[in-house]
C-alpha positions in Angstrom: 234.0 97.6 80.6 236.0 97.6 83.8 235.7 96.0 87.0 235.6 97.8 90.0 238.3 96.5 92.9 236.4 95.0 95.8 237.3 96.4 98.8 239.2 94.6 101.5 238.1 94.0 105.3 241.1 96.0 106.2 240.7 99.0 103.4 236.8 99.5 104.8 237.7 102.1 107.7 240.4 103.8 105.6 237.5 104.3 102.7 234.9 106.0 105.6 237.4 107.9 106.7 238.0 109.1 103.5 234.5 109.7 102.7 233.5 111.1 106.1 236.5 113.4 107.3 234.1 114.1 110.6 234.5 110.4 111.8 238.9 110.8 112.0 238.7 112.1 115.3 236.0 110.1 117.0 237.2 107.0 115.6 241.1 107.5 116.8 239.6 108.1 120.4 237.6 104.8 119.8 241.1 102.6 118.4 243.1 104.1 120.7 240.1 103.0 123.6 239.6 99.4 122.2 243.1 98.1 120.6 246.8 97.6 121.5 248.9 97.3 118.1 249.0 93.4 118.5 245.2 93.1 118.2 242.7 92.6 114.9 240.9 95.4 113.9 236.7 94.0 114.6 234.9 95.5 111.6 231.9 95.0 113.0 232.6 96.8 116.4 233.9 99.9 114.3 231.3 100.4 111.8 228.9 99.7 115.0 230.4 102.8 116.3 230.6 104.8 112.8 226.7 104.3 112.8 226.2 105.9 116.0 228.0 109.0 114.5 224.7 109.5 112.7 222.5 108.6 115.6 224.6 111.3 117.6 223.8 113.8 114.9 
């Protein structure tokens, strides 16, 4: 049997993405809004925001 490869607090967002091709757009507009290149990513505040994808559905 073979273990599946956790995924890694920086992998999570790449993984959505990949998952939910609608979210690319809405979620570049939200780095590019929140983060300069020096700053770390805040999981939390992203997949906040990927929820309210659904909510705005």
């Amino acid at each position: 049997m073979s273990l599946k490869k956790e995924i890694s607090k920086q992998e999570v967002m790449n993984v959505l993405l990949a998952a939910c091709s609608s979210y690319k757009n809405r979620w570049l507009q939200y780095y590019k809004e929140n983060y300069d290149d020096s700053e770390e990513q805040l999981l939390y505040s992203e997949l906040t925001d990927f929820a309210y994808l659904f909510i705005d559905l």
